[in-house]
ROFI-822328 format. One record per atom (N, C-alpha, C, O, CB): residue in three letters; x, y, z. Coordinates in steps of 0.1 Angstrom, whole numbers, plus 5000, padded with zeros to 4 digits. Glycine has a CB too. Example, Ala and Ser with C-alpha at 12.3 -4.5 7.8 and 13.67 -1.06 7.14 Angstrom:
<rokes>
ala513249435078
ala512349555078
ala513249675078
ala514249675085
ala511349555090
ser512849785071
ser513749895071
ser512950005079
ser513450115080
ser514149945057
</rokes>
This chain:
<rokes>
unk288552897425
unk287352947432
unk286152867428
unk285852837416
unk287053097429
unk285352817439
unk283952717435
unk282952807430
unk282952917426
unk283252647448
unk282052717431
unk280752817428
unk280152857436
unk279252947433
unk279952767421
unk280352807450
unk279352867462
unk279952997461
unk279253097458
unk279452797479
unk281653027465
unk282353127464
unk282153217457
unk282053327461
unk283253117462
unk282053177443
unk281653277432
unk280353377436
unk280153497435
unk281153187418
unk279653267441
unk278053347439
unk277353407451
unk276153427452
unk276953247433
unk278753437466
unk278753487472
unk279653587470
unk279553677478
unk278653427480
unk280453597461
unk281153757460
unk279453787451
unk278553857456
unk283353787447
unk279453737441
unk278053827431
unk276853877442
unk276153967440
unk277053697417
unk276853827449
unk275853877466
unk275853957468
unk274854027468
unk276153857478
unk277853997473
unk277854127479
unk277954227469
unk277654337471
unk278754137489
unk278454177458
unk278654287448
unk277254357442
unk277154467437
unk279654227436
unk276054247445
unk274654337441
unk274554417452
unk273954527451
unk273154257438
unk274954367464
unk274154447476
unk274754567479
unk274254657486
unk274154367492
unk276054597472
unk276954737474
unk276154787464
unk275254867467
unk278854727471
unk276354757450
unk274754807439
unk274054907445
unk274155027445
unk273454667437
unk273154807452
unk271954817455
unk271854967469
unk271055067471
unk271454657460
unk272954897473
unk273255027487
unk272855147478
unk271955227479
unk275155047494
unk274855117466
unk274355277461
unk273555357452
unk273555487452
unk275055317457
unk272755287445
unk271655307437
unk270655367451
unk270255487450
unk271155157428
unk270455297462
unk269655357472
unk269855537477
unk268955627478
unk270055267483
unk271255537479
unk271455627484
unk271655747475
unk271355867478
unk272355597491
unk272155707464
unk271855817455
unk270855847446
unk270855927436
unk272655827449
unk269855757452
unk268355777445
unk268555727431
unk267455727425
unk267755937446
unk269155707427
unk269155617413
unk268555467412
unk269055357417
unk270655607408
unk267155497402
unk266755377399
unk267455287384
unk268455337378
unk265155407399
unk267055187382
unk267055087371
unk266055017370
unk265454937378
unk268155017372
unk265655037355
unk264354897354
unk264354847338
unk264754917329
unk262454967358
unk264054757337
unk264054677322
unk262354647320
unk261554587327
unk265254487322
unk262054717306
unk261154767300
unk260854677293
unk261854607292
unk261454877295
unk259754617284
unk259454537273
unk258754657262
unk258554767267
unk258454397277
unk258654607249
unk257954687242
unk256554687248
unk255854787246
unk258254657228
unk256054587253
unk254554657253
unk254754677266
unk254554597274
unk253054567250
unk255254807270
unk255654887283
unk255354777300
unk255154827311
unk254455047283
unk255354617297
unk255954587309
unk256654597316
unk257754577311
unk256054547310
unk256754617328
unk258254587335
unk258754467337
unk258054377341
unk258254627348
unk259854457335
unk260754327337
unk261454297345
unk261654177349
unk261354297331
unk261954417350
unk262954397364
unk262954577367
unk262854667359
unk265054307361
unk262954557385
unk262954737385
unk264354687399
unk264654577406
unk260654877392
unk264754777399
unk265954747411
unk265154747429
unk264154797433
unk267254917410
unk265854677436
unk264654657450
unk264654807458
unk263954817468
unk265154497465
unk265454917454
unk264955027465
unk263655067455
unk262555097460
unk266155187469
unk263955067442
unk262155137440
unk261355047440
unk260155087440
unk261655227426
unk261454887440
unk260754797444
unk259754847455
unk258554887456
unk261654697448
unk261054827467
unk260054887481
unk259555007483
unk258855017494
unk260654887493
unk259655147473
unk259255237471
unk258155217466
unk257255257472
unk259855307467
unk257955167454
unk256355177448
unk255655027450
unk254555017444
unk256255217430
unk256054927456
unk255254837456
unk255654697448
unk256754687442
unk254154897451
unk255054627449
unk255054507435
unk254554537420
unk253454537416
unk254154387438
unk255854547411
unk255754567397
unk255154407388
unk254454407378
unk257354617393
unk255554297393
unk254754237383
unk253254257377
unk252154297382
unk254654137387
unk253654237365
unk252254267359
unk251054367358
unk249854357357
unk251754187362
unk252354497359
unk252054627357
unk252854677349
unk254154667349
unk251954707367
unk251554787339
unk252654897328
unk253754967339
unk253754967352
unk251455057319
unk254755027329
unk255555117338
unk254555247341
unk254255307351
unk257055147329
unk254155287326
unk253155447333
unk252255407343
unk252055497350
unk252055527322
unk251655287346
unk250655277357
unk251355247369
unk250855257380
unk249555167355
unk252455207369
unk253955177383
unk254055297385
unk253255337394
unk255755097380
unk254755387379
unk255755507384
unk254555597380
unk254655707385
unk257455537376
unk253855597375
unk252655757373
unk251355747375
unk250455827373
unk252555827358
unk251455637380
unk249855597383
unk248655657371
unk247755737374
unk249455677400
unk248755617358
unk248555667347
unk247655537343
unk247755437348
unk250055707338
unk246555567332
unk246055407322
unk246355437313
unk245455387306
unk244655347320
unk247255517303
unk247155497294
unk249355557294
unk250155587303
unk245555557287
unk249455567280
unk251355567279
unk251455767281
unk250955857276
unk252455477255
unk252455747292
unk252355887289
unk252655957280
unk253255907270
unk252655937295
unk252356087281
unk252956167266
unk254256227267
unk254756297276
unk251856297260
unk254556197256
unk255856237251
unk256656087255
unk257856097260
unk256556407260
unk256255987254
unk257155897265
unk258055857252
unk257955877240
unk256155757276
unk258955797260
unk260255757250
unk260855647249
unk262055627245
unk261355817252
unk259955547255
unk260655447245
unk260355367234
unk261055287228
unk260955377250
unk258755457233
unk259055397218
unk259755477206
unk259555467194
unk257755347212
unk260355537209
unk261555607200
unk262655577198
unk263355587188
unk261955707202
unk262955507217
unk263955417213
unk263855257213
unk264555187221
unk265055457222
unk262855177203
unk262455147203
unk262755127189
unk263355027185
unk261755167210
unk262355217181
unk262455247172
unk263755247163
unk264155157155
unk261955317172
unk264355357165
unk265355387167
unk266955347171
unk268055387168
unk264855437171
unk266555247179
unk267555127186
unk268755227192
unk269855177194
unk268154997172
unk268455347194
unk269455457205
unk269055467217
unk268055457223
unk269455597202
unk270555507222
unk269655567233
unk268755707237
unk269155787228
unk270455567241
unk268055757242
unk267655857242
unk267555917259
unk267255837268
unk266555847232
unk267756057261
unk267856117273
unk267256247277
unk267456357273
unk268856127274
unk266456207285
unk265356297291
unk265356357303
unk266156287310
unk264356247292
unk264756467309
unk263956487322
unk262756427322
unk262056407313
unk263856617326
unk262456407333
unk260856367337
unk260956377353
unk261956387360
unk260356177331
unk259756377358
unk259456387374
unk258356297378
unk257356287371
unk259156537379
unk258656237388
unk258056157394
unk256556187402
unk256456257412
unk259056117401
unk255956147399
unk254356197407
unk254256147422
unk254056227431
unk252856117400
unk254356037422
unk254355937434
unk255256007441
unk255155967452
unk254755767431
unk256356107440
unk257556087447
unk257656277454
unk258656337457
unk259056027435
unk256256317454
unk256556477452
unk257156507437
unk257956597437
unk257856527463
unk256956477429
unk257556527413
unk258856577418
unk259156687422
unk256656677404
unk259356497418
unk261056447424
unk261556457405
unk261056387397
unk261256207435
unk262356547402
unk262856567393
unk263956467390
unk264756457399
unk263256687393
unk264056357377
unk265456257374
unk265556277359
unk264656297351
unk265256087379
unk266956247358
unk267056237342
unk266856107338
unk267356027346
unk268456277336
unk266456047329
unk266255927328
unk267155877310
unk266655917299
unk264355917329
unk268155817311
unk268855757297
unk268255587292
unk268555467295
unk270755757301
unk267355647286
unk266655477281
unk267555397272
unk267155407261
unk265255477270
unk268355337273
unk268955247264
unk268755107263
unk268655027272
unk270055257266
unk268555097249
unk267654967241
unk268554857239
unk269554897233
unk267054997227
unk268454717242
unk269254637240
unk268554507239
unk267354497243
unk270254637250
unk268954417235
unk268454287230
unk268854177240
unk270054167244
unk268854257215
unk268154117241
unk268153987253
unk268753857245
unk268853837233
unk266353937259
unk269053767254
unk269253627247
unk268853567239
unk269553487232
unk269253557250
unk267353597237
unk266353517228
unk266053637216
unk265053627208
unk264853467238
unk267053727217
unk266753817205
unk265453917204
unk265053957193
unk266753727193
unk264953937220
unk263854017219
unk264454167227
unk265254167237
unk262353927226
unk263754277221
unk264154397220
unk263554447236
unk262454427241
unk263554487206
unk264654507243
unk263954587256
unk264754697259
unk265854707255
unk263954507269
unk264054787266
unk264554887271
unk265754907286
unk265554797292
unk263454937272
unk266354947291
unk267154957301
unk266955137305
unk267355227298
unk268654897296
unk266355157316
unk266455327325
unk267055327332
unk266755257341
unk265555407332
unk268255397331
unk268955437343
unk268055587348
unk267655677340
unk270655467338
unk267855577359
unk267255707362
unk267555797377
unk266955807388
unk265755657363
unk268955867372
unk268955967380
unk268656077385
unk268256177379
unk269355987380
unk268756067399
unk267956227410
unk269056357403
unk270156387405
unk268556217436
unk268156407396
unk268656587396
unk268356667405
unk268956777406
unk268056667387
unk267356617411
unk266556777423
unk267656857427
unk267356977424
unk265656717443
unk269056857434
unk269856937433
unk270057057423
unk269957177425
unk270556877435
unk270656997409
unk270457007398
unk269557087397
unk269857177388
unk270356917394
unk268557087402
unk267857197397
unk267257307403
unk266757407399
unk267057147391
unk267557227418
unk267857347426
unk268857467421
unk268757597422
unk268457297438
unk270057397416
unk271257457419
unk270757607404
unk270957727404
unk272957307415
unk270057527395
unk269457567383
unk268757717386
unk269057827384
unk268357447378
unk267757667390
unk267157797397
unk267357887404
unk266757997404
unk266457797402
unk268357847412
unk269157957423
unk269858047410
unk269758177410
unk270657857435
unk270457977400
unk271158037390
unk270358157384
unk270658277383
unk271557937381
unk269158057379
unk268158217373
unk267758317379
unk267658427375
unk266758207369
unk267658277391
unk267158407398
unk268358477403
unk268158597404
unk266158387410
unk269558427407
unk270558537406
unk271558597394
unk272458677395
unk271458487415
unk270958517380
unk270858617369
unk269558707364
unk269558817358
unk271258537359
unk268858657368
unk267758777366
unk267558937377
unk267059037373
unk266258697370
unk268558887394
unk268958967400
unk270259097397
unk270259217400
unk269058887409
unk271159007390
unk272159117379
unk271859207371
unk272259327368
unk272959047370
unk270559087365
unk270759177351
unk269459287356
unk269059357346
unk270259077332
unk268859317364
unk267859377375
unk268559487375
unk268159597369
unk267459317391
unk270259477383
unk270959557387
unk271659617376
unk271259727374
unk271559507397
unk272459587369
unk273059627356
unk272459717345
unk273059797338
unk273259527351
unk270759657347
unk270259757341
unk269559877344
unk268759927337
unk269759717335
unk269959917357
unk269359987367
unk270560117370
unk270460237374
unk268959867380
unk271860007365
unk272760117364
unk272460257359
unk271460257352
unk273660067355
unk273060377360
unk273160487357
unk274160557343
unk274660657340
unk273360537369
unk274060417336
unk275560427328
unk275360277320
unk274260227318
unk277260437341
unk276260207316
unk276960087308
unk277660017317
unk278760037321
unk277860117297
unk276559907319
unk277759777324
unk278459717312
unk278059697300
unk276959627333
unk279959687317
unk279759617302
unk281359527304
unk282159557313
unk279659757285
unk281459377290
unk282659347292
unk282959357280
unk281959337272
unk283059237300
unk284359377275
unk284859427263
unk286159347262
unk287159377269
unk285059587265
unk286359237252
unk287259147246
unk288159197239
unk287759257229
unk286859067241
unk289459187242
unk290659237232
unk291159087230
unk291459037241
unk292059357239
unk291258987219
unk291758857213
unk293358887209
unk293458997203
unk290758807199
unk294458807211
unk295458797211
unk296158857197
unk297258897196
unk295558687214
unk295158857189
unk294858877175
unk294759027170
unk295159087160
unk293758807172
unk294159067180
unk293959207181
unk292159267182
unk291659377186
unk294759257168
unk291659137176
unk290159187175
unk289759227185
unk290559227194
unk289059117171
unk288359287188
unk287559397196
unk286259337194
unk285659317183
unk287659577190
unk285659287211
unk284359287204
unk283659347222
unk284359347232
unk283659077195
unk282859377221
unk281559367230
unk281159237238
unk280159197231
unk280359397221
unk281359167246
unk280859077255
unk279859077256
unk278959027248
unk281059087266
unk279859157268
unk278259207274
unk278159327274
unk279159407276
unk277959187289
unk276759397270
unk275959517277
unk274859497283
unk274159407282
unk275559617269
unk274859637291
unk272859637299
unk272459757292
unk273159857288
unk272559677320
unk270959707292
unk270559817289
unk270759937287
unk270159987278
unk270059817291
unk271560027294
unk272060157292
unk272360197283
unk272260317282
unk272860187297
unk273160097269
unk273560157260
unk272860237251
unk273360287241
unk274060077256
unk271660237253
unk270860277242
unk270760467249
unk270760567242
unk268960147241
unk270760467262
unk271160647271
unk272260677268
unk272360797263
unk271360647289
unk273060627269
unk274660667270
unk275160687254
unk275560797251
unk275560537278
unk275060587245
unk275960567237
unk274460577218
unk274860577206
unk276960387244
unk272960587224
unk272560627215
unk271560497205
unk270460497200
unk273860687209
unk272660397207
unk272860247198
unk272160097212
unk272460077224
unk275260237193
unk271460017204
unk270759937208
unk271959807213
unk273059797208
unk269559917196
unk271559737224
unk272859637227
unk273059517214
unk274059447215
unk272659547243
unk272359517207
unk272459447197
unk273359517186
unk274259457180
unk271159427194
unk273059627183
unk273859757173
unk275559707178
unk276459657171
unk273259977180
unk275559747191
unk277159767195
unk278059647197
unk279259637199
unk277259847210
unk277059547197
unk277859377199
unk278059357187
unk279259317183
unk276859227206
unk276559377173
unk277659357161
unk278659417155
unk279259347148
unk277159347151
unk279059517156
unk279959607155
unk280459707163
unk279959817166
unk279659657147
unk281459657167
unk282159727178
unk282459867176
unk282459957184
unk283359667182
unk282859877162
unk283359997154
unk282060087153
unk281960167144
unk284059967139
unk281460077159
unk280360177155
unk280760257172
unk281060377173
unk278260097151
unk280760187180
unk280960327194
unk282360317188
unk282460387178
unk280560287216
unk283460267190
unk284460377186
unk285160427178
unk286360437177
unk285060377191
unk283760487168
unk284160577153
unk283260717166
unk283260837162
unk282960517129
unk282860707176
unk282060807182
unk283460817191
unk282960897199
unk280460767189
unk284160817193
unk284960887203
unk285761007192
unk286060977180
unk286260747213
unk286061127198
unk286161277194
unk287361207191
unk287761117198
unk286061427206
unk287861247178
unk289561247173
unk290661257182
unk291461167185
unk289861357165
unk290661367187
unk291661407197
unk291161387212
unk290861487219
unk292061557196
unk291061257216
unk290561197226
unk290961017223
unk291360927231
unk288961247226
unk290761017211
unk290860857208
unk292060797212
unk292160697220
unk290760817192
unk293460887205
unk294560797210
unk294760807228
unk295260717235
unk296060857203
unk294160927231
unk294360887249
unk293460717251
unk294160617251
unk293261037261
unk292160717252
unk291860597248
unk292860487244
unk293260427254
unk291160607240
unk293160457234
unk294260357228
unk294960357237
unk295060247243
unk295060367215
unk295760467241
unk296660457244
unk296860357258
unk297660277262
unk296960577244
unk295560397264
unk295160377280
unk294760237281
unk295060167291
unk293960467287
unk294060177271
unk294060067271
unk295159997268
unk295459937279
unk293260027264
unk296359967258
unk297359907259
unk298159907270
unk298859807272
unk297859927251
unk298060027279
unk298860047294
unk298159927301
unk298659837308
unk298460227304
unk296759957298
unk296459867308
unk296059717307
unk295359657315
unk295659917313
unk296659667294
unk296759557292
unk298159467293
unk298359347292
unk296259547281
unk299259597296
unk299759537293
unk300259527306
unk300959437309
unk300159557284
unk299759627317
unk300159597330
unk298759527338
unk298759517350
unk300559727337
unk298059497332
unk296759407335
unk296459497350
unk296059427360
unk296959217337
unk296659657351
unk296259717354
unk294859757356
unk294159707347
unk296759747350
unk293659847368
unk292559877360
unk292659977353
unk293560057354
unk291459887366
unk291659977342
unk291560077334
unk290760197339
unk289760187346
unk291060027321
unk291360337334
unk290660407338
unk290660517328
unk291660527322
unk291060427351
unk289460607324
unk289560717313
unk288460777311
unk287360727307
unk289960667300
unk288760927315
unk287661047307
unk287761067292
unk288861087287
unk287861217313
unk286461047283
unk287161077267
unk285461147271
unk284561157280
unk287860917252
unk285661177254
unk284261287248
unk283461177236
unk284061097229
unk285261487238
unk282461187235
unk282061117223
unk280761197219
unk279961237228
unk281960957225
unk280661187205
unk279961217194
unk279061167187
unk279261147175
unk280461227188
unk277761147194
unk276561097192
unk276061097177
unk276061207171
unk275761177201
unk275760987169
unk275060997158
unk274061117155
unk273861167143
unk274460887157
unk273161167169
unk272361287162
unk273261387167
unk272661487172
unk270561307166
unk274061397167
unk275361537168
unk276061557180
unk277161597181
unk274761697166
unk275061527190
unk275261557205
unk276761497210
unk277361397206
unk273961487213
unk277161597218
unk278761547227
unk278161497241
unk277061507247
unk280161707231
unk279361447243
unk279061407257
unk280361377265
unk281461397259
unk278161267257
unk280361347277
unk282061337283
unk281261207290
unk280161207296
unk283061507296
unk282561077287
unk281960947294
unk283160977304
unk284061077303
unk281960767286
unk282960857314
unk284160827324
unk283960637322
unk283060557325
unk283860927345
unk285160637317
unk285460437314
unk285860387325
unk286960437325
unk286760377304
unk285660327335
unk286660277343
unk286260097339
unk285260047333
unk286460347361
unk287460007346
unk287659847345
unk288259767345
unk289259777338
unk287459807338
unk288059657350
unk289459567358
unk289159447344
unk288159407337
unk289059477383
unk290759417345
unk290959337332
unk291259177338
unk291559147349
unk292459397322
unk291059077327
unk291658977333
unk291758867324
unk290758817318
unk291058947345
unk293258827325
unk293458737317
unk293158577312
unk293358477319
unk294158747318
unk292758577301
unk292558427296
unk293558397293
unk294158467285
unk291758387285
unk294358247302
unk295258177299
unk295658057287
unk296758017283
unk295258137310
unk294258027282
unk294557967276
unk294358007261
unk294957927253
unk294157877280
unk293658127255
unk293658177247
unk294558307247
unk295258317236
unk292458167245
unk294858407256
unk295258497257
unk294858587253
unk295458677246
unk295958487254
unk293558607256
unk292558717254
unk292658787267
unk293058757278
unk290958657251
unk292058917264
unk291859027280
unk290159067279
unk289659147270
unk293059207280
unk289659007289
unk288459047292
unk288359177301
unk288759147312
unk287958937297
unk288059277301
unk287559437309
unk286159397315
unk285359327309
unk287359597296
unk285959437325
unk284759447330
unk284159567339
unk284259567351
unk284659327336
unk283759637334
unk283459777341
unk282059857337
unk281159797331
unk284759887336
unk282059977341
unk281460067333
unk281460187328
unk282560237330
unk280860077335
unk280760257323
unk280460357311
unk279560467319
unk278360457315
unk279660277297
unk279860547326
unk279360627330
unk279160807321
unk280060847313
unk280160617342
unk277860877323
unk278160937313
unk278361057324
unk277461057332
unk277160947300
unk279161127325
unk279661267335
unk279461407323
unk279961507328
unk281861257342
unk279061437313
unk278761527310
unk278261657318
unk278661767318
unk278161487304
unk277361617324
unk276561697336
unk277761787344
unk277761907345
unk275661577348
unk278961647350
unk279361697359
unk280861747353
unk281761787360
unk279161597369
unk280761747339
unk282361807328
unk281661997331
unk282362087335
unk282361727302
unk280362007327
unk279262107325
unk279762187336
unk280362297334
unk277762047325
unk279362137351
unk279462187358
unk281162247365
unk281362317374
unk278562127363
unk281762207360
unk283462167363
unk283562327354
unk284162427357
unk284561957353
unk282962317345
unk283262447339
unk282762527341
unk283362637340
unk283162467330
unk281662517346
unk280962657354
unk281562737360
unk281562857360
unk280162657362
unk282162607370
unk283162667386
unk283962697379
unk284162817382
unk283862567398
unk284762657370
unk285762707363
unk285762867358
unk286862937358
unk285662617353
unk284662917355
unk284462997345
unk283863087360
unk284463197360
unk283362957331
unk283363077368
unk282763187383
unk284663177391
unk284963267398
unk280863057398
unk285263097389
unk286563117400
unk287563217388
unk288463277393
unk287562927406
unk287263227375
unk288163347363
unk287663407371
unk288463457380
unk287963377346
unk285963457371
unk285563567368
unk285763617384
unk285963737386
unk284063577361
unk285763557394
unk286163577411
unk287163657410
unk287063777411
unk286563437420
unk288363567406
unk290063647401
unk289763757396
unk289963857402
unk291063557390
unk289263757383
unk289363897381
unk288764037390
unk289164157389
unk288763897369
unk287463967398
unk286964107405
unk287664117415
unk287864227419
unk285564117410
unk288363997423
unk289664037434
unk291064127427
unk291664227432
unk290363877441
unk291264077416
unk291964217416
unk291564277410
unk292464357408
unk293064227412
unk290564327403
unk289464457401
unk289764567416
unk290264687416
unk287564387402
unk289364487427
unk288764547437
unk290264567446
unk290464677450
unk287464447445
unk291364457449
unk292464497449
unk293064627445
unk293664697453
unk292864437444
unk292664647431
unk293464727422
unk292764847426
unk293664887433
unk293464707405
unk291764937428
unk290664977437
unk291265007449
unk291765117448
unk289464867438
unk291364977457
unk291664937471
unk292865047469
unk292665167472
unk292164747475
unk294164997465
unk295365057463
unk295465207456
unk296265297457
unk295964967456
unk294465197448
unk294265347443
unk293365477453
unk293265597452
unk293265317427
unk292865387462
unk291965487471
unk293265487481
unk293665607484
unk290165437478
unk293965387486
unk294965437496
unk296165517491
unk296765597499
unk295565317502
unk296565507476
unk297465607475
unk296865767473
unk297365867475
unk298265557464
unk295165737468
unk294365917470
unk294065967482
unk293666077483
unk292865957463
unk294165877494
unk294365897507
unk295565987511
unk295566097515
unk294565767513
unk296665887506
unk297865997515
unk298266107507
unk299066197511
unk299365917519
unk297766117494
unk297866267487
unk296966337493
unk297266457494
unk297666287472
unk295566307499
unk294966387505
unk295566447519
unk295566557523
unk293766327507
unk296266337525
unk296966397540
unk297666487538
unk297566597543
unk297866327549
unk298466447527
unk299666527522
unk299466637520
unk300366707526
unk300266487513
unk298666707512
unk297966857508
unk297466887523
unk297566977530
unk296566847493
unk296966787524
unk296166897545
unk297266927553
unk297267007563
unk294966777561
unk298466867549
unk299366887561
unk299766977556
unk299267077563
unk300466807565
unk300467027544
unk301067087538
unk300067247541
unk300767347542
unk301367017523
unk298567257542
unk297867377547
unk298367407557
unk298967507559
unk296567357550
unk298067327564
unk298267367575
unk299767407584
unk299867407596
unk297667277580
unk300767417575
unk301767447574
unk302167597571
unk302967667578
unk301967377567
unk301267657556
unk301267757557
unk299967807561
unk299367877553
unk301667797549
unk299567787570
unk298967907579
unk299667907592
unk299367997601
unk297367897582
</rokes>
């Protein structure tokens, strides 16, 4: 291969470069220590203009003086690379990460190299994220009960995942209390209640079943209560952990009322056959009454 040849593949191979650096908004520029530019790639060329013999903060930020926090003289210093966000002024504050890496030229003098990629997605994608975790946890804690996810490790340990705020209604104990020690809510489940619990959980681990369970628990200042657990499990394959994800509803109220009805449908039963029993005793003083009138009227 000649040299014309040669240095018509190197041609096209900048201009495919250059395409994609265009299209994916990724700049490159070579930096000097006294923040000259040395080379910037031609899409931000024709984006900001002619760089000879302009700082980079007065190119890209239209700035006179270095901006703050800027970084290369750290890496500069330092002779690393170093990796940032920054946003562009000129560009709508176009959000890019920028990786400065420091390298030395032929003549043994120190410069910088930016790669500088478009995040704006990135951080679109970012913010969509917060606000549809700030929308959960809105909802979770708004619950009427305990959201919550609850880790069983292959090992056997027990811990707390997640809680919402509820725990502190339901269960007494702050979400901080119940994540460091799991054993603190269940030394509160009623004795003769706990192995149903155990029990229901191993069923349903082991049929990766959801879980489901009324138990009673025993509040630190004395108080009972009746929860309802329910929660769909799901396995980690590569550790072999079971994650639960459900909630903690507290039905006391509605155990309370279960008994009421309970206790008005005895006392119903008993006045039906009260009144039954009643009933049958006036129909049998009925026909002894006929019985004696007939029997008058007989002898006369």
């Amino acid at each position: 291969m000649d040299n014309l040849e040669e240095l018509k593949e190197l041609k096209e191979l900048l201009k495919r470069i250059e395409f994609i650096l265009g299209v994916t908004k990724t700049g490159i520029d070579i930096i000097d220590s006294n923040f000259n530019i040395i080379y910037i790639d031609p899409a931000w060329a024709r984006a900001y203009g002619d760089y000879k013999g302009k700082k980079c903060f007065e190119y890209f930020s239209g700035r006179n003086s270095v901006c703050p926090g800027c970084t290369l003289k750290q890496a500069f210093l330092t002779k690393q690379p170093v990796v940032t966000e920054e946003i562009l002024p000129k560009e709508g504050y176009r959000p890019i990460q920028v990786t400065t890496i420091p390298f030395q030229n032929e003549s043994g003098e120190w410069l910088v190299a930016e790669i500088n990629v478009d995040i704006t997605k990135i951080k679109r994608t970012q913010e969509l994220l917060k606000e549809q975790k700030k929308s959960l946890q809105f909802v979770t804690d708004n619950v009427p009960g305990v959201v919550y996810q609850f880790k069983l490790t292959k090992d056997g340990s027990q811990s707390f995942v997640f809680l919402s705020a509820g725990t502190k209604t339901v269960f007494g104990l702050t979400v901080s209390e119940m994540k460091k020690d799991f054993s603190l809510a269940w030394n509160m489940i009623i004795p003769d209640d706990a192995e149903l619990v155990k029990e229901s959980i191993a069923l349903s681990a082991r049929t990766m079943q959801p879980w489901d369970c009324k138990f009673r628990i025993k509040l630190q200042s004395g108080e009972d209560k009746w929860l309802h657990g329910s929660s769909v499990p799901m396995l980690d394959a590569e550790d072999g952990s079971i994650t639960w994800t459900g909630t903690f509803l507290d039905v006391t109220a509605n155990k309370k009322a279960e008994g009421e009805l309970a206790k008005k449908m005895r006392e119903l039963e008993i006045f039906q056959k009260a009144a039954i029993g009643r009933e049958m005793k006036m129909i049998e003083l009925k026909k002894k009454i006929d019985k004696l009138e007939e029997e008058l009227k007989k002898k006369e």
